[in-house]
Structures are given as structure tokens and as C-alpha cells.
C-alpha positions in Angstrom: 104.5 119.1 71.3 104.6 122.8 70.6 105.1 125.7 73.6 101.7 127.2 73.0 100.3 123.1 72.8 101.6 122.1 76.2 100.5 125.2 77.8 97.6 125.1 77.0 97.2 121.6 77.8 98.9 122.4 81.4 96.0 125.2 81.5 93.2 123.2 81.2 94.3 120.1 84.1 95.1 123.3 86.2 91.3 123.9 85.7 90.4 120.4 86.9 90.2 119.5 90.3 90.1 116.2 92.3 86.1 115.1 93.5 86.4 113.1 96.8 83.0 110.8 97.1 82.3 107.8 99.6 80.1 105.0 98.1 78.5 102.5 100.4 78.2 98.9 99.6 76.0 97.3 102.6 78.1 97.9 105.7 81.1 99.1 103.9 82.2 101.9 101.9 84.8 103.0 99.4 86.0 106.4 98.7 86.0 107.4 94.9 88.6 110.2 93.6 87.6 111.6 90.8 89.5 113.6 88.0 87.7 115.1 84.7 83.9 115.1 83.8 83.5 115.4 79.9 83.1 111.9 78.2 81.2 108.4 78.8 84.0 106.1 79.1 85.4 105.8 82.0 88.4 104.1 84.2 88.0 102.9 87.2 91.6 102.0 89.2 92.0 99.8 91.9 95.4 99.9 94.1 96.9 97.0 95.8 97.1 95.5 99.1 97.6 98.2 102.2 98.3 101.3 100.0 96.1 104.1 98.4 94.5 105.5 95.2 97.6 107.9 94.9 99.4 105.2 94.0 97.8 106.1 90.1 98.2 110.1 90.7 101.0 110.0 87.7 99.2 107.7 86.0 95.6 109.2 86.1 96.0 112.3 84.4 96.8 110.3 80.9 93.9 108.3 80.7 91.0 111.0 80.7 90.7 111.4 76.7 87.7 109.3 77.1 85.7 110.3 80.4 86.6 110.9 83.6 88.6 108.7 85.8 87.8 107.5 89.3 90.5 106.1 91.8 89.2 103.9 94.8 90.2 103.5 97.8 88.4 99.8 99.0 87.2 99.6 103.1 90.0 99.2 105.1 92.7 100.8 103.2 93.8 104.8 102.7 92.2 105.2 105.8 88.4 104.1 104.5 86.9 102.7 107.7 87.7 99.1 108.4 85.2 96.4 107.9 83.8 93.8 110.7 85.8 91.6 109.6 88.5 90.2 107.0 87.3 91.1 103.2 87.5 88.4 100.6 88.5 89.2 97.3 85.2 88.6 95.8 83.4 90.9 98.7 85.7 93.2 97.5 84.8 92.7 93.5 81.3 93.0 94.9 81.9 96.8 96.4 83.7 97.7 93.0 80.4 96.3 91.0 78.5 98.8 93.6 80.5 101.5 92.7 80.3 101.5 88.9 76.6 100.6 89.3 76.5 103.7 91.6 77.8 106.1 89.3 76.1 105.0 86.4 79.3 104.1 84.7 78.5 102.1 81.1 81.6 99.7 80.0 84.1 101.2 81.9 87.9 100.3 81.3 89.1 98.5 84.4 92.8 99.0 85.7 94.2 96.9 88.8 97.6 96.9 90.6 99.2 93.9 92.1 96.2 92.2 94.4 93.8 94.9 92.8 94.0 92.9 89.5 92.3 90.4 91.6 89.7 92.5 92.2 89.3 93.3 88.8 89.6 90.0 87.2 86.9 89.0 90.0 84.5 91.6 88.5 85.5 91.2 84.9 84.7 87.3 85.1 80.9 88.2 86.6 80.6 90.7 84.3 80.6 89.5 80.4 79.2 93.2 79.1 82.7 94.7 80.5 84.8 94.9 77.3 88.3 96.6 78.3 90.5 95.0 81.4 94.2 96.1 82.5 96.0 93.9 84.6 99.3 95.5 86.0 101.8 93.5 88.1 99.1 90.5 88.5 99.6 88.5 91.4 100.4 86.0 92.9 102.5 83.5 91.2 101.4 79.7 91.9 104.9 79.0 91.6 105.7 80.9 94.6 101.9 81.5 96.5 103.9 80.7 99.8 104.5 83.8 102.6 108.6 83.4 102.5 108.7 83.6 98.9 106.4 86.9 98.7 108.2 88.5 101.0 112.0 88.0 99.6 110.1 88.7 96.0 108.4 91.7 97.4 111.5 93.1 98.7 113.6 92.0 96.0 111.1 94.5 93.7 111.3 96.9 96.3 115.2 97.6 95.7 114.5 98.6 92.1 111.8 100.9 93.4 112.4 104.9 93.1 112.2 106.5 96.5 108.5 108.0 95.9 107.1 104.7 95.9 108.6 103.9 99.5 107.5 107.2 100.6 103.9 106.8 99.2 103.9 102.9 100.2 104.8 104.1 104.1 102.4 106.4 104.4 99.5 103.8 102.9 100.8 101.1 104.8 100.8 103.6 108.3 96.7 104.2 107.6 95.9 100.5 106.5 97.6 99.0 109.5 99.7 95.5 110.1 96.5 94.2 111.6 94.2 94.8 108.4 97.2 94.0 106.5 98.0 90.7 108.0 94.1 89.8 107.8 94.1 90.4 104.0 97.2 88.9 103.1 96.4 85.5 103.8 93.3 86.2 101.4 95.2 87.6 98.5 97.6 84.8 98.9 94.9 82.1 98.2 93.0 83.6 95.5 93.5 81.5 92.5 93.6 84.3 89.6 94.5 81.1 87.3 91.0 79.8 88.0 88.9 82.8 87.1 91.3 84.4 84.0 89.7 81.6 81.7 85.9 83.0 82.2 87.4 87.1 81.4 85.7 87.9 78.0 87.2 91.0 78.5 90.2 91.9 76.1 92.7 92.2 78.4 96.2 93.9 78.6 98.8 92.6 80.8 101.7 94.5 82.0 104.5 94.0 84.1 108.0 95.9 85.5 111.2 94.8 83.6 112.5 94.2 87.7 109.4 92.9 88.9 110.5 90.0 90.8 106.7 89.1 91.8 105.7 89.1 88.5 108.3 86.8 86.0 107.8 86.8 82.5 107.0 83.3 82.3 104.0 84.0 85.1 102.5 86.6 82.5 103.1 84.3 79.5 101.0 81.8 82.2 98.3 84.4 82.0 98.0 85.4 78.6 97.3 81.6 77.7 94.8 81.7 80.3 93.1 84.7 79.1 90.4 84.2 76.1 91.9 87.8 74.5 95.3 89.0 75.9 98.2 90.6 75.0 102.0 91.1 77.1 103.8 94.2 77.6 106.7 94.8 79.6 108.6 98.2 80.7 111.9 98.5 80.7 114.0 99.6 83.6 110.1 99.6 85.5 109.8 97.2 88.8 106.5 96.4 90.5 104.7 99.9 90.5 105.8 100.1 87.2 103.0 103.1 86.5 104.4 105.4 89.1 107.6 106.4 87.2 106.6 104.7 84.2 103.2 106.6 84.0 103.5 108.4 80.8 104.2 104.5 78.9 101.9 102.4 81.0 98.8 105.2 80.2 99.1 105.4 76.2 99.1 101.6 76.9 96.1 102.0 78.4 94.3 104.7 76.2 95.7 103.0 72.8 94.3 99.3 74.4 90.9 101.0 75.2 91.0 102.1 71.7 91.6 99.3 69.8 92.7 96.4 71.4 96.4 95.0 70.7 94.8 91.3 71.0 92.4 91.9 68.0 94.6 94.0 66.0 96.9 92.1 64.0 99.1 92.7 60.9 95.4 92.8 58.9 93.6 94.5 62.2 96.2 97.6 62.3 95.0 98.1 58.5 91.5 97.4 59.3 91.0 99.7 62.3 92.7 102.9 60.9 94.5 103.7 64.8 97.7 102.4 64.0 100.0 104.2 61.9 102.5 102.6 60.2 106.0 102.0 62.4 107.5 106.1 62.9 104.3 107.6 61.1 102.0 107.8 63.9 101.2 110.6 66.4 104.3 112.1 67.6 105.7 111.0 71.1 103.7 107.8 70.5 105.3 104.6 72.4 103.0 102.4 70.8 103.6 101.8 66.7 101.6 99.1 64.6 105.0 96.6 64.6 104.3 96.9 68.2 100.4 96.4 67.8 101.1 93.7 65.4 103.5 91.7 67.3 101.6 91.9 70.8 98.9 90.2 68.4 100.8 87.9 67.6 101.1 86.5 71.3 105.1 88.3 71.9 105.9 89.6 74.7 106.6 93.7 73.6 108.7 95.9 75.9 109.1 99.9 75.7 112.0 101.1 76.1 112.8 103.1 79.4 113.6 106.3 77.7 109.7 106.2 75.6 107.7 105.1 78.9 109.5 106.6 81.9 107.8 110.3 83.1 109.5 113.6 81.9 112.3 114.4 84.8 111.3 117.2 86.7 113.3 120.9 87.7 112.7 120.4 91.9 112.3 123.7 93.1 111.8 124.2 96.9 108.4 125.9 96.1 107.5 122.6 93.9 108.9 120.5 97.2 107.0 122.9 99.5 103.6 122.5 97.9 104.4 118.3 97.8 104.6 118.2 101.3 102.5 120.4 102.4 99.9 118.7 100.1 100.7 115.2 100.8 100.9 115.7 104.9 97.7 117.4 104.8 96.1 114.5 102.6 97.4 112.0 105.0 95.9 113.3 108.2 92.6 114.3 106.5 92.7 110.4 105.0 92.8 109.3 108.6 90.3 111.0 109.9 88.3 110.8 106.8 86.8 114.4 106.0 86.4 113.9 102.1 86.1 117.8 101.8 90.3 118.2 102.8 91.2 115.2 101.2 89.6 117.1 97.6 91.3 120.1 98.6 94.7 118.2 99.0 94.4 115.7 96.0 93.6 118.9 93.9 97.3 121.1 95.1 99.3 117.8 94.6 98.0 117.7 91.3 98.2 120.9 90.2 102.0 121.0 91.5 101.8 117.9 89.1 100.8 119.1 86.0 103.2 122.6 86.6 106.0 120.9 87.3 105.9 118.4 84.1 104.7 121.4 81.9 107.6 123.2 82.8 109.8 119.9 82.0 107.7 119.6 78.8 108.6 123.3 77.7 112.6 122.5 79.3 112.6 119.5 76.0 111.3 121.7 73.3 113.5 124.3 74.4 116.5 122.3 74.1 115.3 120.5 71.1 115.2 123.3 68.9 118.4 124.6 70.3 120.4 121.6 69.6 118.4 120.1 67.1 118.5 116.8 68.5 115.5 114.7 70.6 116.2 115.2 73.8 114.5 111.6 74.6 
């Protein structure tokens, strides 16, 4: 991408801001963060067990080229007042239905994360009009659907995990609480995802982590047999939050899946729907070519290469850390005491540090590019 390009594409997310709503669903309610406004397709993300919607703030910003996106926190966790008692995966399916319904959203594209993939294939299988599912990290393993064996897997995962994931993860896990925790666990543990993947009519994309111990590559193989329309990726180098540093892979994933699904494509379907470019002829910066299309059609399992998925490495400045902290302490203590007003106002400076500090990294690459002549990625 060009100087003048990547400004002015930094220029118009600095315009954007972060829209905090609550959504009520009979005695419970979810809080919605929203980001962007033109378009009619939207995504709708859903985090896992005991953390928060910033989970997708990388991610987000990469999959508004068709609507806006909307990031939910589900009752109990991020602070989002607890419920009466435990929540089921399917009540929880039922307060995402409310939520699209809510907002008037019209085939939306559905991403879940770990036990929010749960939630989503919930949904998807009620819901036959819903076209476009993402499943990422998908749990839980029948092979290992014991307590013992999710926890050394979990922290197995963990180790591969960059530090920003522990950070965000204690600071989700701190508002949810062990005793919410503990009473969902059990629940995520028993839902049989195997059972309902069969009755998804949704063309679904599955990806997992290279080092995602809870989610082998035999396990998503398991899936994609399961699934009616499905295709595999893996990242490489990624472990179980595999879109936090992986963001800028796992979204054109996402877009390029929403586009034209990789499970209808094809050798004959690349040809047919005029997205995919021939291999090193389509748009530049691209992860996703039509050998790639063609062969995740084909039922292989495709991995990116760390170097194509992983996010743009940053210059830390000590104003950049300054505006981190202050952003993410106030978000944290507005979460708790849920005043949707302050959380807005912090979602909105952590992502406009964001977007400055990976324009400046964008603008670092060209720079050096046409210095030395050679990629820099």
C-alpha cells in the first residue's frame, strides 16, 4: 500500500468511534460494541468463556468492508450483570438471536472464539437463513471433554500465548469471576458441538492456532466432516487466540469467506466467481490466493504462513504505552460498574492508539521497501 493509501485509510478509522449498547433478552442482557455504520452485512463476534469482546479489538477493524461490526459481551462476562442462575449454551444462542433480531441485522456473518463457537453453532443450526459461520479454536474435543485434560491443554496453549493475551485474559477473568466461571464451565464442557455441526447449513470456515493444544488438527478434520459445507485453515506460529496477533490473517480469512466461500469455490468455482485471482496476481498483500481457495475446496487442511497472517510489529513509544493503559484501566473499571457511556469513550482511545500505531508501522514497511528494494514481510 502507498503513503498517501495508508494514511488515508488511518484517517478515516481515526474518524470512527466505538458505540457501546446494552440489549435485553428477558431477564438478561448483553452489551453490544459497535465499530462502523455504512453497509448491510454485518459481523457479529462472540468471545469465549470468562473473557471480553476486546478479545477481537485487532481483529475487528479488518472485517468492516461490508457493514459494521458488533462485539458482544454475553450476561455474566466483561462485567454484564450476572444472571439468576447458570446460562446454558443454548440460553445463551437465544440472547445472540435477540440481539441480531434487535438490531435488525439481515444475514449477518457469525464469528465465535473457543466456547463462543458454541454459541454460534447453536444459533447457526436454529437458524437455516444464516448463510456465513466462522468457527475459531472450536471446542471442546470429545477426545479430551474431561476437566484435567482442559486444563493441562488450556495451559499448554497458554505458553505459546504473547503476553497481551494474558494481560487481556486477567483482566476478563477478574470481572467474570471463579464463581460464574466455575458455573459455566461445567456447561461448555458438556455441550456436544459434534451433535449440532451436522444440522449448520451455514458455509462454514474453521480455523485453528498452529499451537493450539485444545484444538488438534485431527479435531478440526472431525469437524469439517461433520459440517454439511466447511473448509480448514490453520495459522502458523498462532496458538488458541490465534486472532489477537494473528488478526491481520484470521480477518482477510474472514472477509474473503464472506465473499465467496472457500467450501464452494473450487478449481472451476475460483473461475466461476471472478474473486480469486490466479496464485501471485491478486490484490497485493493478499494471504489468501486461488491455489489456496482451491485446495481448502478440496477438503486440505491450508495454513498461512506466520510472516502473511501475523499483525504489522509496532514502534512502542511511551505516549503509545501511555494512551494503552490509561485506556484499558479506565475500560476495566467502567466495565465493572457498567456505565456504557465510559466504556465508548475508552473502547474509542484504545482504538485510535490502534489504528496510529499500525499506520505508523505500515508507513515504517514502505519506507524501508523502497529503500532497500526488498519486501520487508
Amino acid at each position: 500500500m502507498a503513503p498517501d493509501s495508508a494514511a488515508t485509510s488511518a484517517r478515516d478509522h481515526m474518524r470512527k468511534r466505538v458505540d457501546v449498547r446494552y440489549i435485553r433478552h428477558g431477564e438478561v442482557r448483553a452489551r453490544v460494541s459497535t465499530i462502523g455504520a455504512d453497509g448491510d452485512r454485518a459481523f457479529v463476534l462472540i468471545a469465549g468463556i470468562g473473557v471480553a469482546s476486546n478479545y477481537y479489538e485487532n481483529l475487528a477493524p479488518g472485517l468492516g468492508e461490508f457493514g459494521p461490526v458488533h462485539a458482544l459481551d454475553l450476561p455474566g462476562f466483561a462485567g454484564v450483570p450476572y444472571p439468576k442462575r447458570p446460562m446454558s449454551i443454548q440460553r445463551y444462542a437465544a440472547v445472540v438471536g435477540t440481539v441480531i433480531d434487535e438490531l435488525g441485522l439481515e444475514d449477518p456473518v457469525l464469528v465465535g472464539h473457543s466456547m463462543g463457537t458454541q454459541v454460534v453453532s447453536e444459533l447457526a443450526s436454529q437458524r437455516p437463513e444464516l448463510s456465513t459461520v466462522v468457527l475459531i479454536g472450536p471446542v471442546t474435543n470429545p477426545r479430551e471433554r474431561s476437566l484435567p485434560k482442559l486444563a493441562f491443554r488450556f495451559l499448554e496453549s497458554s505458553a505459546r500465548e504473547p503476553f497481551r493475551v494474558a494481560m487481556l485474559a486477567t483482566g476478563a477473568y477478574l470481572l467474570c469471576g471463579f464463581r460464574w466461571f466455575s458455573a459455566v464451565l461445567p456447561r461448555m464442557m458438556r455441550y456436544r458441538i459434534e451433535d449440532v455441526l451436522p444440522r449448520i447449513q451455514a458455509h462454514t470456515l474453521l480455523i485453528r492456532g498452529e499451537h493450539d493444544s485444545l484444538v488438534p488438527r485431527q479435531w478440526l478434520r472431525d469437524m469439517e466432516g461433520l459440517l454439511p459445507h466447511a473448509s480448514t485453515w490453520e495459522i502458523e506460529g498462532a496458538a488458541h487466540s490465534v486472532m489477537y496477533d494473528h488478526a491481520k490473517g484470521v480477518a482477510e480469512l474472514c472477509v474473503d469467506h464472506a465473499r465467496d466461500p472457500f467450501d464452494t469455490r473450487g478449481a472451476d468455482g475460483a473461475e466461476r466467481s471472478g474473486t480469486a485471482a490466479p496464485a501471485g496476481e491478486g490484490d497485493a498483500g493478499s494471504v489468501v490466493d486461488a491455489e489456496d481457495a482451491a485446495a481448502a475446496a478440496a477438503g486440505e487442511l491450508v495454513q498461512l504462513a506466520d510472516e502473511d497472517a501475523r499483525n504489522r510489529r509496532v514502534h512502542v513509544t511511551p505516549r503509545l504505552v501511555l494512551q494503552v493503559l490509561r485506556s484499558r484501566w479506565n475500560e476495566f473499571f467502567a466495565s465493572a460498574d457498567n456505565r456504557p457511556r465510559d466504556i465508548a469513550e475508552a473502547k474509542t482511545e484504545h482504538f485510535r492508539a490502534q489504528v496510529e500505531a499500525f499506520r505508523d508501522a505500515e508507513l515504517r514497511e514502505v519506507r524501508d521497501e523502497r529503500e532497500t528494494g526488498q519486501p520487508t514481510r
